[in-house]
PDB file of N, CA, C and O in Angstrom:
ATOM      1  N   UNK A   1      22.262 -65.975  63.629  1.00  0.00           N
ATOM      2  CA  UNK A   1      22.656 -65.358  62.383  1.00  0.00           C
ATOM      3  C   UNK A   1      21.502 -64.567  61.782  1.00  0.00           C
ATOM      4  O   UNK A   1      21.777 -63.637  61.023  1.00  0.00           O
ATOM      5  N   UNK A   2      19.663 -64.990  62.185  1.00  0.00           N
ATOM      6  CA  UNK A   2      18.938 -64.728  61.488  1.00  0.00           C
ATOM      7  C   UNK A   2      18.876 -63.094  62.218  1.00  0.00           C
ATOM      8  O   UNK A   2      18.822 -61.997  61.662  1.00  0.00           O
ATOM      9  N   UNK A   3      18.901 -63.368  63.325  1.00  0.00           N
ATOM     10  CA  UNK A   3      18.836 -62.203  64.411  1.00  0.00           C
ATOM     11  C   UNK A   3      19.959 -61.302  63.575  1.00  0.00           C
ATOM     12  O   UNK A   3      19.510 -60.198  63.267  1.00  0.00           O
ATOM     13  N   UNK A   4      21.122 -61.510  63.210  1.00  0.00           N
ATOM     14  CA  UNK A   4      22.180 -60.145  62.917  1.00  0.00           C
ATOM     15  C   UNK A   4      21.385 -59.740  61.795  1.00  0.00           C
ATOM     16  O   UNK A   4      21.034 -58.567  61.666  1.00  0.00           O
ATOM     17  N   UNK A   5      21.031 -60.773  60.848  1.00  0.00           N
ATOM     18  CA  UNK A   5      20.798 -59.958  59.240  1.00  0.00           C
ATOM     19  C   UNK A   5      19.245 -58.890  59.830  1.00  0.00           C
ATOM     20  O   UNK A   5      19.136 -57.780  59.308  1.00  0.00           O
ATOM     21  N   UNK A   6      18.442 -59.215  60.610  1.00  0.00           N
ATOM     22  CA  UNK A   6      17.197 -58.454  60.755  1.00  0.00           C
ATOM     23  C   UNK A   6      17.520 -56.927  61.263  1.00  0.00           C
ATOM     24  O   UNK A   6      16.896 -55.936  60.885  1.00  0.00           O
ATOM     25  N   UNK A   7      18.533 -56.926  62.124  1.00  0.00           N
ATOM     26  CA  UNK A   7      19.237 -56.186  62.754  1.00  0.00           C
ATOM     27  C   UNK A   7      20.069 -55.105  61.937  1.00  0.00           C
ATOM     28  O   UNK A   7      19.823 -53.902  61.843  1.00  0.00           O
ATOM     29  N   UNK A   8      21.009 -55.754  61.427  1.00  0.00           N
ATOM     30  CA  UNK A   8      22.165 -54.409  60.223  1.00  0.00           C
ATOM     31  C   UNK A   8      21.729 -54.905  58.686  1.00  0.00           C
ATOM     32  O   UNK A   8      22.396 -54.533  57.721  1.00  0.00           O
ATOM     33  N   UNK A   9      20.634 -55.719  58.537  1.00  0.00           N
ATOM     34  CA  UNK A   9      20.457 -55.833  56.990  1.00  0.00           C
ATOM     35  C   UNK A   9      20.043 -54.864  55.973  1.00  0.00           C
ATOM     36  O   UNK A   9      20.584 -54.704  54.879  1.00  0.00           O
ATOM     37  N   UNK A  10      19.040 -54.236  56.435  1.00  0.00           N
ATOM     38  CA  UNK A  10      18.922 -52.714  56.000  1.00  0.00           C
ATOM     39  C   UNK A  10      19.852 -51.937  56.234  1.00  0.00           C
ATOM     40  O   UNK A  10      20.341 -51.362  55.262  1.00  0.00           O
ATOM     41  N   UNK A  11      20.236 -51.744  57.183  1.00  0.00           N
ATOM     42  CA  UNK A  11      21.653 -50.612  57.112  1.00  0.00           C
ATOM     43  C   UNK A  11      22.520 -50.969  56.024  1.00  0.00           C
ATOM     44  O   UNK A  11      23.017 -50.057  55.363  1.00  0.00           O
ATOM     45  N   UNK A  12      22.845 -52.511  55.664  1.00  0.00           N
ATOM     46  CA  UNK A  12      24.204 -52.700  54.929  1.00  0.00           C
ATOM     47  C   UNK A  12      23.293 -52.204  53.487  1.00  0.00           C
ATOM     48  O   UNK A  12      23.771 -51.292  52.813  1.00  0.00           O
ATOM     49  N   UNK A  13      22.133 -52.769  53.109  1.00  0.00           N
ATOM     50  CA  UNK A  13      21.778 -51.866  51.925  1.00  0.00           C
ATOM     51  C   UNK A  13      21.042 -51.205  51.792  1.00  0.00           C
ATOM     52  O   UNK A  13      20.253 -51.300  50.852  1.00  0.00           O
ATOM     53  N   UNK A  14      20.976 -49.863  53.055  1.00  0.00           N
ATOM     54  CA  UNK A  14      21.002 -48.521  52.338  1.00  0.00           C
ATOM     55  C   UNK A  14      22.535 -48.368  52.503  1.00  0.00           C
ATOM     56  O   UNK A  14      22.824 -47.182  52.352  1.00  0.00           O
ATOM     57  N   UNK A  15      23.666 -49.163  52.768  1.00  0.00           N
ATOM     58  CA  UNK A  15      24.714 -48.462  52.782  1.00  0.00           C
ATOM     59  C   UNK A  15      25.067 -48.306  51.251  1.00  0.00           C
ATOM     60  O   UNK A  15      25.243 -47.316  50.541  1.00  0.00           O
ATOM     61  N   UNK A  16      25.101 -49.654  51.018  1.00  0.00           N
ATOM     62  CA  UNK A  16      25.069 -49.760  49.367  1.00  0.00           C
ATOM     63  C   UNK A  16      24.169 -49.081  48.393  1.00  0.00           C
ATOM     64  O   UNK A  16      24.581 -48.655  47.314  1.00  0.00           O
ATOM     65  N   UNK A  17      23.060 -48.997  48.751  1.00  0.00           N
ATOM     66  CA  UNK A  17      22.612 -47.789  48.015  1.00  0.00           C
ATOM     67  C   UNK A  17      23.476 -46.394  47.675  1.00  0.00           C
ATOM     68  O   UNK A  17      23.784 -45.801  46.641  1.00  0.00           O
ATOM     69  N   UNK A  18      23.697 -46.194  49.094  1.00  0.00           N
ATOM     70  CA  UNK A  18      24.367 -44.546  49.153  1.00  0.00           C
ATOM     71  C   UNK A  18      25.555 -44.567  48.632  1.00  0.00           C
ATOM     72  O   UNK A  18      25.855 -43.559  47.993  1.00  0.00           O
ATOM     73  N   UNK A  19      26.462 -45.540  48.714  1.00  0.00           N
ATOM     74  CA  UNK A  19      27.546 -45.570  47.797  1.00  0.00           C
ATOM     75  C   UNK A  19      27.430 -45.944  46.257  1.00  0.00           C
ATOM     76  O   UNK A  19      28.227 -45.591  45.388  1.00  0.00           O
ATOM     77  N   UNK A  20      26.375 -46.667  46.088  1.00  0.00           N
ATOM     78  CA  UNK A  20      25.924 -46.364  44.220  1.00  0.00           C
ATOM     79  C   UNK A  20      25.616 -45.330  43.998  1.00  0.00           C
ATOM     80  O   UNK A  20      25.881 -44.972  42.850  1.00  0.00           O
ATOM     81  N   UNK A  21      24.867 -44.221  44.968  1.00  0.00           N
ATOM     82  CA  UNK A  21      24.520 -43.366  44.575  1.00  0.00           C
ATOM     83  C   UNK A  21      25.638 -42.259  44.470  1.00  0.00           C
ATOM     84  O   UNK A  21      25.381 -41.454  43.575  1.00  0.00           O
ATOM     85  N   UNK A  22      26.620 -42.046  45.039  1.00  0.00           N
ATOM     86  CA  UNK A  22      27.400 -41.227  45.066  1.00  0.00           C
ATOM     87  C   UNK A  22      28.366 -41.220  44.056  1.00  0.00           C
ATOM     88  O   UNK A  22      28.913 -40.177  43.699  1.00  0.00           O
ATOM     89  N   UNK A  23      28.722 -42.796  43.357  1.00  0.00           N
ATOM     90  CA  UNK A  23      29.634 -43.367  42.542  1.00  0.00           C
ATOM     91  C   UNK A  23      28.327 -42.637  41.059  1.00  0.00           C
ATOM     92  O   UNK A  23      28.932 -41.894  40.286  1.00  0.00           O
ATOM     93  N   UNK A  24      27.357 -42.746  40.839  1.00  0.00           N
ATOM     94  CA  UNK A  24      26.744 -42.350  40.301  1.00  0.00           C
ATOM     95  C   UNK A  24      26.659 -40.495  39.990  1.00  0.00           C
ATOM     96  O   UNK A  24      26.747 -39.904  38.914  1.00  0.00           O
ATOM     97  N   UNK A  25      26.536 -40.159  40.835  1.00  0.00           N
ATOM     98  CA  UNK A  25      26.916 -38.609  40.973  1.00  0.00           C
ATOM     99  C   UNK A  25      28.253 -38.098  40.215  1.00  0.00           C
ATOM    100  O   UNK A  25      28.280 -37.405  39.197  1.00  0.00           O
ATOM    101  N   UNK A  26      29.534 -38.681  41.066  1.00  0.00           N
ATOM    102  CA  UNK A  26      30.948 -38.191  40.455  1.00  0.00           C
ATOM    103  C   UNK A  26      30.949 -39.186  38.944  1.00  0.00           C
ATOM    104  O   UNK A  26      31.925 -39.232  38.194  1.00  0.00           O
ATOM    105  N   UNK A  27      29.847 -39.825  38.740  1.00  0.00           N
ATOM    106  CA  UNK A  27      30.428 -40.259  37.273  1.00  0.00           C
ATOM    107  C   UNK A  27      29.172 -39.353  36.177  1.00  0.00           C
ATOM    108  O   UNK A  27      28.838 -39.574  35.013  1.00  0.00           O
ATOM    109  N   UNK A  28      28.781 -38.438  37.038  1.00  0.00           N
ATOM    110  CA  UNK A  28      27.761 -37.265  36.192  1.00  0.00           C
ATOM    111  C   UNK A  28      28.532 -36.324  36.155  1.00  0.00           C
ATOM    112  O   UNK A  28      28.592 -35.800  35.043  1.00  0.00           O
ATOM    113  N   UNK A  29      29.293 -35.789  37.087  1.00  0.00           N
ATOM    114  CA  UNK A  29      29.873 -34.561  37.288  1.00  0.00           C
ATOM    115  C   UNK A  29      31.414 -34.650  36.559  1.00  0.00           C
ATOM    116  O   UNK A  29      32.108 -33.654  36.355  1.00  0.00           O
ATOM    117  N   UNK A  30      31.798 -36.011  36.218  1.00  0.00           N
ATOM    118  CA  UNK A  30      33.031 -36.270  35.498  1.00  0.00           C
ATOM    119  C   UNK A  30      32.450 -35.865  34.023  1.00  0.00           C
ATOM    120  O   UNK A  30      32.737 -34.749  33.590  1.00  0.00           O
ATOM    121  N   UNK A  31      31.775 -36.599  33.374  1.00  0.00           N
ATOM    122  CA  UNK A  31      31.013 -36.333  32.166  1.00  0.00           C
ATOM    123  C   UNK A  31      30.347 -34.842  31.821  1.00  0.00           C
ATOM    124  O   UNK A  31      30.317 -34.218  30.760  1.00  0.00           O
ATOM    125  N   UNK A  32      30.043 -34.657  32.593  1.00  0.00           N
ATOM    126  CA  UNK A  32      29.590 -32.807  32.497  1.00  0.00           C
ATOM    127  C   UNK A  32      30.733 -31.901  32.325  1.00  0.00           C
ATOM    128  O   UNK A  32      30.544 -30.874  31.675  1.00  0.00           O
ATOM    129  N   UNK A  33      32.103 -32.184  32.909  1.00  0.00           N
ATOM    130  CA  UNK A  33      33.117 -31.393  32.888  1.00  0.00           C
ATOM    131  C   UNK A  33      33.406 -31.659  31.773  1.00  0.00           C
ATOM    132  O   UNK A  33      33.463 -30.753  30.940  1.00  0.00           O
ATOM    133  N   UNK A  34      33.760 -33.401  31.318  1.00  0.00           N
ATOM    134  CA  UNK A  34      34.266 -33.328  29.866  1.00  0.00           C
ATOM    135  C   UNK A  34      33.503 -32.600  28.961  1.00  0.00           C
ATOM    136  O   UNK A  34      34.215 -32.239  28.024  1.00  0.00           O
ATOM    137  N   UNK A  35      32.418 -32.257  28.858  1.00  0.00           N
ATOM    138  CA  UNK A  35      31.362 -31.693  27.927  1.00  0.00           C
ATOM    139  C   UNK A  35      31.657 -30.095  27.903  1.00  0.00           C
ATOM    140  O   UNK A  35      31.907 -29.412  26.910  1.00  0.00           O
ATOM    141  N   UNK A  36      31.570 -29.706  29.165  1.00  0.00           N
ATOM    142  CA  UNK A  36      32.164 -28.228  28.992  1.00  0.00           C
ATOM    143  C   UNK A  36      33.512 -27.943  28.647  1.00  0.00           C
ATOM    144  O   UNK A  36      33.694 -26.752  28.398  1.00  0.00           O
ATOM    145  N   UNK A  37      34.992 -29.022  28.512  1.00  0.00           N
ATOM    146  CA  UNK A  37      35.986 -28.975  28.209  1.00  0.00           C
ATOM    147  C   UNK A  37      35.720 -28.777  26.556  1.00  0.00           C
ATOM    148  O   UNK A  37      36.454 -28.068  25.868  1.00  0.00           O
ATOM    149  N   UNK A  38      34.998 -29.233  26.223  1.00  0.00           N
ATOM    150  CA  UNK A  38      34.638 -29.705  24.742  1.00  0.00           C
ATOM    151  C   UNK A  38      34.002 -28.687  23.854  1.00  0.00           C
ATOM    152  O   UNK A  38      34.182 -28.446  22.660  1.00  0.00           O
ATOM    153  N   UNK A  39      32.995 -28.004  24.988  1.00  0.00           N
ATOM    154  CA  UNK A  39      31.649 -26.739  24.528  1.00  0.00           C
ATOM    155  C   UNK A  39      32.992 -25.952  24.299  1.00  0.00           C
ATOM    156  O   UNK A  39      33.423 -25.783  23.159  1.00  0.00           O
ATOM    157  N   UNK A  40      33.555 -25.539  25.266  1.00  0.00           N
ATOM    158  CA  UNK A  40      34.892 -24.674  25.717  1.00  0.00           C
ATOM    159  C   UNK A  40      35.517 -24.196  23.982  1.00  0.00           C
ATOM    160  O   UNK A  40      35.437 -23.196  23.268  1.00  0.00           O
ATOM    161  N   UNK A  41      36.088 -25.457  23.891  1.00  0.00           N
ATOM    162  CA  UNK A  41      37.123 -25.547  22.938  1.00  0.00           C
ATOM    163  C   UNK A  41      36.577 -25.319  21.621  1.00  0.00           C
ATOM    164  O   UNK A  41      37.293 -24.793  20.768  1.00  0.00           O
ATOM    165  N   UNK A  42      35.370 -25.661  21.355  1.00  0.00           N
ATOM    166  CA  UNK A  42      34.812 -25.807  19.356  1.00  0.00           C
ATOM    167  C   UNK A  42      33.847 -24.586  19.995  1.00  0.00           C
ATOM    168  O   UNK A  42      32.739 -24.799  20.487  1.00  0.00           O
ATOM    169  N   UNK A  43      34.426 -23.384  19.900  1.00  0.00           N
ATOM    170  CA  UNK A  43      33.005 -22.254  20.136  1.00  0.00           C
ATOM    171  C   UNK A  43      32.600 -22.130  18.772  1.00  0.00           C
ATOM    172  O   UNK A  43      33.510 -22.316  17.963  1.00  0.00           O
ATOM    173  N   UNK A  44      31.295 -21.823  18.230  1.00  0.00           N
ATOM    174  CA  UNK A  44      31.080 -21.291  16.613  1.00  0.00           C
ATOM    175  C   UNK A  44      30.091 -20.511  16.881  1.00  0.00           C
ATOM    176  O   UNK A  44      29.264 -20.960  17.675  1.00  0.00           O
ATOM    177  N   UNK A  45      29.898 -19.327  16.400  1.00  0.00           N
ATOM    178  CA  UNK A  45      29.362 -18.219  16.322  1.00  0.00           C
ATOM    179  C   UNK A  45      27.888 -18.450  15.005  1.00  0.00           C
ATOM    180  O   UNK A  45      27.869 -18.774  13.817  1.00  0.00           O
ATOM    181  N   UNK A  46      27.115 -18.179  15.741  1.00  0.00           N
ATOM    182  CA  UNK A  46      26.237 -18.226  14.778  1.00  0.00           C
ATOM    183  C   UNK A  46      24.793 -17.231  15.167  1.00  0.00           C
ATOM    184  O   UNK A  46      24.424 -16.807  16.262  1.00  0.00           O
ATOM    185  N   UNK A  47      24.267 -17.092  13.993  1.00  0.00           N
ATOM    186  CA  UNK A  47      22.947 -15.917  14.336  1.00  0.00           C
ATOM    187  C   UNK A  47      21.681 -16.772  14.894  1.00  0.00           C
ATOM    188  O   UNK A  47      21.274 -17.906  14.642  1.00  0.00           O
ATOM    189  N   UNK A  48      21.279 -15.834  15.679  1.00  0.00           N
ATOM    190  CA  UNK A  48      19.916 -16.100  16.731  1.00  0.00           C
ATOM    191  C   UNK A  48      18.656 -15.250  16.196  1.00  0.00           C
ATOM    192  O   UNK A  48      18.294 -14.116  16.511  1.00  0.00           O
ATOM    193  N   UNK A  49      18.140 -16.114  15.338  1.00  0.00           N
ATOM    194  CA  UNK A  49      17.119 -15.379  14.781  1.00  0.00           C
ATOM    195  C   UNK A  49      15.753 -15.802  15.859  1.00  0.00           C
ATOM    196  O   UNK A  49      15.070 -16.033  14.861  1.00  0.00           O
ATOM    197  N   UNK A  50      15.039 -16.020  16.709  1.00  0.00           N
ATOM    198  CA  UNK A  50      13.871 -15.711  17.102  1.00  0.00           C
ATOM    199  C   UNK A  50      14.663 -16.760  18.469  1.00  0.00           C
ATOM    200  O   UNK A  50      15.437 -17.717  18.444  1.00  0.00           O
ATOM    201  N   UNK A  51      13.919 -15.897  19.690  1.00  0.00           N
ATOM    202  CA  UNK A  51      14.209 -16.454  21.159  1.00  0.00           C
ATOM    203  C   UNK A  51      12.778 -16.270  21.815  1.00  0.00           C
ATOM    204  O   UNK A  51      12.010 -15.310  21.764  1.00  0.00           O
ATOM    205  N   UNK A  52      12.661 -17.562  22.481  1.00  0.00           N
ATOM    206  CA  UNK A  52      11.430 -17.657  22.916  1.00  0.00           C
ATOM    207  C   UNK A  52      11.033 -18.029  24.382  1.00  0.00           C
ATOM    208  O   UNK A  52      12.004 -18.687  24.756  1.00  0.00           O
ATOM    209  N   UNK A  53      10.292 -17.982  25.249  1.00  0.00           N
ATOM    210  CA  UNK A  53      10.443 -17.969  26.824  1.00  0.00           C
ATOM    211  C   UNK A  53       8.576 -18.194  26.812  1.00  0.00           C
ATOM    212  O   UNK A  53       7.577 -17.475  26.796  1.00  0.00           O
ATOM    213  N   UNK A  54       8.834 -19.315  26.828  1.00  0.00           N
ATOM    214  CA  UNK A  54       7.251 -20.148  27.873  1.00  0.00           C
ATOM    215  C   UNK A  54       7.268 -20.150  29.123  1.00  0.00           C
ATOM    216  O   UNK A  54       8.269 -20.519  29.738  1.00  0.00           O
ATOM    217  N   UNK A  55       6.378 -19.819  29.605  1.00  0.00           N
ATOM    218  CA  UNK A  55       5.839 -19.863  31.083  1.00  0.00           C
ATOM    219  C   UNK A  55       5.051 -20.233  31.498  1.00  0.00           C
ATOM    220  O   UNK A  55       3.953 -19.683  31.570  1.00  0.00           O
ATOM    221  N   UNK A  56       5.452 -21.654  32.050  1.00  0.00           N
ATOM    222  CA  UNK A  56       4.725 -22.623  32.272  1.00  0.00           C
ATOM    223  C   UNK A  56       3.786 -22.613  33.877  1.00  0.00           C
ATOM    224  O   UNK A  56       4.419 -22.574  34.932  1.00  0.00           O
ATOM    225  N   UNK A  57       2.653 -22.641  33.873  1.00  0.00           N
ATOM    226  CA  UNK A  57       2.219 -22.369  35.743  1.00  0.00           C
ATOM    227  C   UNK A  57       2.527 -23.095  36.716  1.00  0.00           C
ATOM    228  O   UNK A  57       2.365 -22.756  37.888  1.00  0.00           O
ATOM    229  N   UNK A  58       3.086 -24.358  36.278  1.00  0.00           N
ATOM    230  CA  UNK A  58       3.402 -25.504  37.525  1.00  0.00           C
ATOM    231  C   UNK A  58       5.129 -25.457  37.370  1.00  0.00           C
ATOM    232  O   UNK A  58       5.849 -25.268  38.351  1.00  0.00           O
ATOM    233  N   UNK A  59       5.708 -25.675  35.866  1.00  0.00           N
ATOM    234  CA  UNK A  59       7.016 -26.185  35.422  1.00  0.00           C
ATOM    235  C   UNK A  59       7.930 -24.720  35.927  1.00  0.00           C
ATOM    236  O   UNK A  59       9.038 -24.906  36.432  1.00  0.00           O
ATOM    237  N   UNK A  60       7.426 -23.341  35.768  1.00  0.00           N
ATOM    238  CA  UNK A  60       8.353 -22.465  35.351  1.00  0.00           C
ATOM    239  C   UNK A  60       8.633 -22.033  33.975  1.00  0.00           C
ATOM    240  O   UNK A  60       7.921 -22.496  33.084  1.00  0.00           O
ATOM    241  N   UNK A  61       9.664 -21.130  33.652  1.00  0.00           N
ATOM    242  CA  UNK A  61      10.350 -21.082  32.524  1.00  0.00           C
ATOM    243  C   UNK A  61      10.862 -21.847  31.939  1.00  0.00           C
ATOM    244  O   UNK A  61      11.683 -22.562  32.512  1.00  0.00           O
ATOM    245  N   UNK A  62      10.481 -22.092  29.971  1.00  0.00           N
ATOM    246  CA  UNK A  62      11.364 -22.641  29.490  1.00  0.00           C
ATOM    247  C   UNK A  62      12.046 -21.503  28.498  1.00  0.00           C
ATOM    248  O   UNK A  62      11.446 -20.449  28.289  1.00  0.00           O
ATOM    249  N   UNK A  63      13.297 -21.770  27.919  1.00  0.00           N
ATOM    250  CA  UNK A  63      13.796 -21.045  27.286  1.00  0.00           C
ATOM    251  C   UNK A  63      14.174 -21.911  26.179  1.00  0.00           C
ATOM    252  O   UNK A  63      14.353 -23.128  26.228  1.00  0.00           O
ATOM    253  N   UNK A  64      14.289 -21.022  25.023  1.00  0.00           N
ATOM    254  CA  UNK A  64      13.980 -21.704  23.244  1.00  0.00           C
ATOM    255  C   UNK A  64      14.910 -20.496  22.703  1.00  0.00           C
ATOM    256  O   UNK A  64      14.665 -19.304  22.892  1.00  0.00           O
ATOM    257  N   UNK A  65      16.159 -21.076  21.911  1.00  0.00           N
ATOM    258  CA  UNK A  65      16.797 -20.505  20.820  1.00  0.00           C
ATOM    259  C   UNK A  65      16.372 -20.795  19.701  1.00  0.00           C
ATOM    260  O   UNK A  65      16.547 -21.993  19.481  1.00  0.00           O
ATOM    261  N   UNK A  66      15.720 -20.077  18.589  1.00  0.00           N
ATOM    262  CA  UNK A  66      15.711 -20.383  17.402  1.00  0.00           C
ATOM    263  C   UNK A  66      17.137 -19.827  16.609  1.00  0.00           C
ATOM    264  O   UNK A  66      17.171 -18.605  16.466  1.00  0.00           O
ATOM    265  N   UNK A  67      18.324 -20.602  16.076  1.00  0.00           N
ATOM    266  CA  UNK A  67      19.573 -20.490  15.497  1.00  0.00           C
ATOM    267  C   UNK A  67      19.422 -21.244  14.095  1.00  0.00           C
ATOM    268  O   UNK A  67      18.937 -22.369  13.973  1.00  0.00           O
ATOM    269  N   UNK A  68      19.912 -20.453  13.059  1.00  0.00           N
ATOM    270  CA  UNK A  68      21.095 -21.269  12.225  1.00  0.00           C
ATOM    271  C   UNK A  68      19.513 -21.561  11.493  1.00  0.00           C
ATOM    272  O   UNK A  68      19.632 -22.486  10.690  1.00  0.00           O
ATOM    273  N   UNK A  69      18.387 -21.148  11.535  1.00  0.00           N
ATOM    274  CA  UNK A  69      17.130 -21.392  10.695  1.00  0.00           C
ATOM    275  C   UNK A  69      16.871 -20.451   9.461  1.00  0.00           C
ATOM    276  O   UNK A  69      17.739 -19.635   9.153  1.00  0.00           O
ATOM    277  N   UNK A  70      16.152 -20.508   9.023  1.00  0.00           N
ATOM    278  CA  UNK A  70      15.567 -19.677   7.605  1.00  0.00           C
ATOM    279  C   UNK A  70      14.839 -18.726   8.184  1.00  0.00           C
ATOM    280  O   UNK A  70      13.950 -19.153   8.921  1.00  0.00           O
ATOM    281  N   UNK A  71      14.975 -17.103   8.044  1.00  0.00           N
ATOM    282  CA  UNK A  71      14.160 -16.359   8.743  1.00  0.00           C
ATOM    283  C   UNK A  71      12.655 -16.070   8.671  1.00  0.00           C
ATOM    284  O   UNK A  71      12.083 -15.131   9.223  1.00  0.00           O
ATOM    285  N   UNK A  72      12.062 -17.092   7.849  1.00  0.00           N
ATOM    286  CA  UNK A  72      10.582 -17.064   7.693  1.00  0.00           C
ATOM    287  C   UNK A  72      10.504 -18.082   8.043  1.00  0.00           C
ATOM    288  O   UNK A  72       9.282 -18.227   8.018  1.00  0.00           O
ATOM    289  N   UNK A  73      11.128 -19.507   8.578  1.00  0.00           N
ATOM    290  CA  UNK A  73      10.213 -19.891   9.230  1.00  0.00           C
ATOM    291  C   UNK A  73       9.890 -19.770  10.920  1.00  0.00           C
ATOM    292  O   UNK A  73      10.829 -19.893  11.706  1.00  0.00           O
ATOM    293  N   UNK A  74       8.983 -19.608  11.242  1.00  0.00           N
ATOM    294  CA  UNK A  74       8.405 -18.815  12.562  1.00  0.00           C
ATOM    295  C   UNK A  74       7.867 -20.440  13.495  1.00  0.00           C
ATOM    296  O   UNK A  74       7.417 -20.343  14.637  1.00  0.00           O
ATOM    297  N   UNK A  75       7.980 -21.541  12.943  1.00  0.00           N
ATOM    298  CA  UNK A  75       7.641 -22.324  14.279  1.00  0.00           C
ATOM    299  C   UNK A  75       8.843 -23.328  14.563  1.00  0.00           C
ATOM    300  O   UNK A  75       9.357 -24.046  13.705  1.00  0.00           O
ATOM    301  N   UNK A  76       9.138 -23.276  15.652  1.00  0.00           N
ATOM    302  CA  UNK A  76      10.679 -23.823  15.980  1.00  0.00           C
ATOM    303  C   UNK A  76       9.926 -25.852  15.859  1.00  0.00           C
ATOM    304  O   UNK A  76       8.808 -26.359  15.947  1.00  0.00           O
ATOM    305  N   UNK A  77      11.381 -26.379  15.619  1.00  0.00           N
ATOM    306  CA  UNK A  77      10.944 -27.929  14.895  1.00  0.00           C
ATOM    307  C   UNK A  77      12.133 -28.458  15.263  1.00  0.00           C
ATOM    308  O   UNK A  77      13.039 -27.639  15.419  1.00  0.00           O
ATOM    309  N   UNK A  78      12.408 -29.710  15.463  1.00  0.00           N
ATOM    310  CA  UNK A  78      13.637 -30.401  16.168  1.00  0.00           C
ATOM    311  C   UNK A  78      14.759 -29.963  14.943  1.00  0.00           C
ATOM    312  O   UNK A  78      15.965 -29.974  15.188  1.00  0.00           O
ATOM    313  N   UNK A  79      14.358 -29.674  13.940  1.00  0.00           N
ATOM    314  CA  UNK A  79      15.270 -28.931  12.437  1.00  0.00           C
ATOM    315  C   UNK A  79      16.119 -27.855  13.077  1.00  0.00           C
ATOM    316  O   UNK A  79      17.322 -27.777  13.330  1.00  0.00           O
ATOM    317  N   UNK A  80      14.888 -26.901  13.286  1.00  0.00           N
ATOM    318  CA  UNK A  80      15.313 -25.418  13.473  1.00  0.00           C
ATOM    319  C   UNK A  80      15.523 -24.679  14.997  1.00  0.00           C
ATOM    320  O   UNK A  80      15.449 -23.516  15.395  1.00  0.00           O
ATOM    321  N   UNK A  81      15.715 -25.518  15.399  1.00  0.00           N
ATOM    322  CA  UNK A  81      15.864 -24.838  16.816  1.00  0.00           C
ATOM    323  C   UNK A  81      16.744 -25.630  17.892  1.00  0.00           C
ATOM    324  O   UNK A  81      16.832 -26.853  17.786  1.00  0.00           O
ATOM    325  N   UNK A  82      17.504 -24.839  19.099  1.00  0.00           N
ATOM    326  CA  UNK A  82      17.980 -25.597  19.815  1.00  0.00           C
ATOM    327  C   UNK A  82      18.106 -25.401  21.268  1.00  0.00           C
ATOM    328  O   UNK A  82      18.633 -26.268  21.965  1.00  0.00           O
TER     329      UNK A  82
END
């Protein structure tokens, strides 16, 4: 018996791994759809007062909307920006 588990014991859990992992996946990609069903439906229009684009040397681009803020203030803050 000790001989089978040394044998397929790892296989049976990475099998189980790979099936958490996949059950994990379609329960991201279920939740992401509801979210865009949702973005979809409540659109609201609003002004984009300052847009901003860091460029990071290792990360890449980030991209920064400043919306829906006071047009003097100039440094984006978990308040004023999104």
């Amino acid at each position: 018996m000790k001989d089978l588990w040394d044998k397929n014991g790892l296989k049976l859990l990475a099998f189980v791994a790979f099936i958490f992992i996949l059950y994990t996946i379609y329960d991201n990609v279920q939740e992401h759809q509801e979210f865009l069903e949702k973005a979809e439906q409540n659109q609201v229009e609003e002004r984009v007062w300052r847009k901003y684009v860091v460029n990071g040397l290792l990360e890449g681009p980030r991209f920064s909307v400043q919306i829906g803020a006071l047009p003097d203030s100039s440094i984006p803050t978990k308040h004023n920006d999104s």
